[in-house]
Each structure stands twice: as structure tokens, then as C-alpha cells.
C-alpha positions as CSV (number, residue, x, y, z in Angstrom):
1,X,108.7,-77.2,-4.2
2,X,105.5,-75.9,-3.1
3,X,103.7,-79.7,-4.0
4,X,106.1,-81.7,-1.0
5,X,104.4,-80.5,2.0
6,X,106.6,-77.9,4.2
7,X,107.4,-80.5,7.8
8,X,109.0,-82.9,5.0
9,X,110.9,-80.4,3.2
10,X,111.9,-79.1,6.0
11,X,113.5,-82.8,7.3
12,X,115.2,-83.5,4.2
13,X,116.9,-80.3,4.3
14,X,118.0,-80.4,8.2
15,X,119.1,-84.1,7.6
16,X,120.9,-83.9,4.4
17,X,124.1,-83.1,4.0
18,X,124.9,-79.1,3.7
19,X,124.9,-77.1,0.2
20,X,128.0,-76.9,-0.6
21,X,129.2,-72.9,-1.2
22,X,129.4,-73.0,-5.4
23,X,126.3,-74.6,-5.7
24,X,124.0,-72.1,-3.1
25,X,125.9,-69.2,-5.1
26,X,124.5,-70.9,-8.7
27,X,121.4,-71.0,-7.4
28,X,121.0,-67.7,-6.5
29,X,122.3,-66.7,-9.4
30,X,119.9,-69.1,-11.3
31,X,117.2,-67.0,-9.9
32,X,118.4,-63.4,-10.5
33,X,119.2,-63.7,-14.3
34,X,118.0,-67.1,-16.0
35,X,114.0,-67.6,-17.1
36,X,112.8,-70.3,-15.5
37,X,114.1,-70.7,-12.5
38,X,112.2,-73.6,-10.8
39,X,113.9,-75.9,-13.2
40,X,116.8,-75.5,-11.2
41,X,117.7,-79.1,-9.3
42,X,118.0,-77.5,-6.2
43,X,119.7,-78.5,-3.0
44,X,117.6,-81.8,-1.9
45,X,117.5,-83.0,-5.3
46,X,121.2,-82.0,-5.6
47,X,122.4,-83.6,-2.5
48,X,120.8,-87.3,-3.5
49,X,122.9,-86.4,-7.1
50,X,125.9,-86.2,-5.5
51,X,125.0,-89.1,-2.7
52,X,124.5,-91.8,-5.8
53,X,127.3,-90.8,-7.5
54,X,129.5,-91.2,-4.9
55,X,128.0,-94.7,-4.1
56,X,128.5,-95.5,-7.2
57,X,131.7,-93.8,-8.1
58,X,131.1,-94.0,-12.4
59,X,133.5,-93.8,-14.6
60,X,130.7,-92.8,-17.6
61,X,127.7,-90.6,-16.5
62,X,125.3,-89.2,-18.9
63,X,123.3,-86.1,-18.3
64,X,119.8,-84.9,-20.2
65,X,119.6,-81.3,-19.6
66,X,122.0,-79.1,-18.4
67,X,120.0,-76.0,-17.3
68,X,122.9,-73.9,-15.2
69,X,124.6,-77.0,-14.7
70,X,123.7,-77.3,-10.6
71,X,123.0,-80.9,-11.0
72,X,126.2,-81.9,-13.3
73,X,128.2,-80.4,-10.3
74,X,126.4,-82.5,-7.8
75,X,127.1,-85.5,-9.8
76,X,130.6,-84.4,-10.9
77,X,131.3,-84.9,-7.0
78,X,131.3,-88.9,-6.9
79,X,133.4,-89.0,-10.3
80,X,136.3,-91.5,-10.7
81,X,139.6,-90.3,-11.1
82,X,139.5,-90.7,-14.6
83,X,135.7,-90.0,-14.7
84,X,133.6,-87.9,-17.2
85,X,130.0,-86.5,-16.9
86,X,128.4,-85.9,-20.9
87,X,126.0,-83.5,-20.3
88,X,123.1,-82.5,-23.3
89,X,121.2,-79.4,-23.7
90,X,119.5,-77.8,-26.5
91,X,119.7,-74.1,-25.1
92,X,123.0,-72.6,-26.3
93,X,121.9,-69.2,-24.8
94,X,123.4,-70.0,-21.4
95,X,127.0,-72.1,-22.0
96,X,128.7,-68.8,-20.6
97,X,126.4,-69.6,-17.5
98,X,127.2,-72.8,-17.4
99,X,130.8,-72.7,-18.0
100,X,131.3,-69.9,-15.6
101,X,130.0,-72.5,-12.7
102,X,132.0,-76.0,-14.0
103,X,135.3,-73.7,-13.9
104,X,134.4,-72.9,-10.4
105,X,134.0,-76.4,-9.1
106,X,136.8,-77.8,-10.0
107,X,135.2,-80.3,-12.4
108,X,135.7,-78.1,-15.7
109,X,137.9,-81.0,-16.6
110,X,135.7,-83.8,-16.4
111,X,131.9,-82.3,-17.6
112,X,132.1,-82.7,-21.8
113,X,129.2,-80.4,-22.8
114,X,127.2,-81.1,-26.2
115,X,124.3,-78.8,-27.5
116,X,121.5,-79.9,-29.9
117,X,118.4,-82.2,-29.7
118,X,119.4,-85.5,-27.4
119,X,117.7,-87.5,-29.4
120,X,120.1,-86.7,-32.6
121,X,123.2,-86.8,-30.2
122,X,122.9,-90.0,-28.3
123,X,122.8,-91.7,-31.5
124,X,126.7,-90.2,-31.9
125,X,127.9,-91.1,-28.8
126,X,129.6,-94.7,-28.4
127,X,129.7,-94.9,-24.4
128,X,128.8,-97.4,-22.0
129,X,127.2,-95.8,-18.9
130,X,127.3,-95.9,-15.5
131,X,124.4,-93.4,-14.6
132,X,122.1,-91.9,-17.1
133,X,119.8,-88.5,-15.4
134,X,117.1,-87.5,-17.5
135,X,116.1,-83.9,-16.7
136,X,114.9,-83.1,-19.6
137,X,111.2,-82.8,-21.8
């Protein structure tokens, strides 16, 4: 995030709550094997994820770009009981990737992935929701 100059970045991150273990060991491993690694949310943008969600607590949360998944953790956190993240991305090549981390965090259960175009798949879906995150083109 070389455009947010360093003295702020550097209060966010000492005044946010801490990365929690899964997510700073996706990251890493976002940057060692996956192209495009700045797309990755990251953890300020991760923490205020997980912060709104748990405000909120949805039931329904809809997701526009997946990447490696470090953002549908972060808002997997604030879930209700009986909660469920949709989550859209058009890259197929890295659903092992993904799925590797949503077993780890416990939220496998509640993240329903779908590949394709968004476009052609929100048209499918017949869900109210509670949070939409775009984070996609």
C-alpha cells in the first residue's frame, strides 16, 4: 500500500486488532506462489472485514472476488450461527488454494464458493443480503 503514506499505515496497524495466525500464514503464502499478489486484502483491510461483520452479525453475505480467500475469512468471523458467506470468482485455477485456507479456519462450512462471470451468477441466486463486498473488476 505504497499510495497511504507510511505514519498512517503504520497507526492503523498498531491500533487494529492483531492478524489472526491463518490469515498472516495465507498471506505469505499468497505472495510465494499466486500472481498477483497485491490483490491480496491484506490485514488493515481484513481487520475492518471482520470488524463490520461482526457489527452486523449477517445471516446472508455476498462476496465479488475471491482471490485466496483472505477477505471471505475475515468476514466469515462475524457470521451468525446459521450464517453463510457466497463468495464469486472467475479464476478456477486457485479453488485448491482457496479451499486449503476455508478448511483451516473453521468456516469451510459456511463459505458456498461459485465460479464463473458474477454478472451471469447473481442473476441465479435468489438471496436477500445482509453485506455485499465487491472486490472485483
Amino acid at each position: 500500500m505504497d499510495f497511504i503514506d507510511k505514519d498512517i499505515m503504520n497507526y492503523v496497524v498498531n491500533n487494529s486488532e492483531d492478524e489472526p495466525e491463518i490469515l498472516k500464514e495465507l498471506a505469505i503464502e499468497t505472495y510465494q506462489k499466486i500472481l498477483q499478489p497485491r490483490m491480496l486484502s491484506g490485514h488493515p483491510q481484513g481487520r475492518i472485514l471482520s470488524f463490520l461483520s461482526k457489527i452486523i452479525k449477517p445471516k446472508r453475505i455476498l462476496e465479488i472476488g475471491t482471490y485466496t480467500g483472505y477477505g471471505t475469512i475475515c468476514l466469515a468471523e462475524g457470521l451468525a450461527n446459521n450464517g453463510k458467506i457466497i463468495t464469486i470468482d472467475k479464476n478456477e485455477e486457485i479453488i485448491d488454494f482457496q479451499n486449503k485456507y476455508f478448511e483451516k479456519s473453521g468456516y469451510r462450512d459456511k463459505i458456498i464458493q461459485l465460479h464463473g462471470e458474477a454478472l451471469d451468477l447473481i442473476k441465479t441466486l435468489d438471496e436477500k443480503f445482509d453485506i455485499v463486498f465487491l472486490d472485483a473488476d
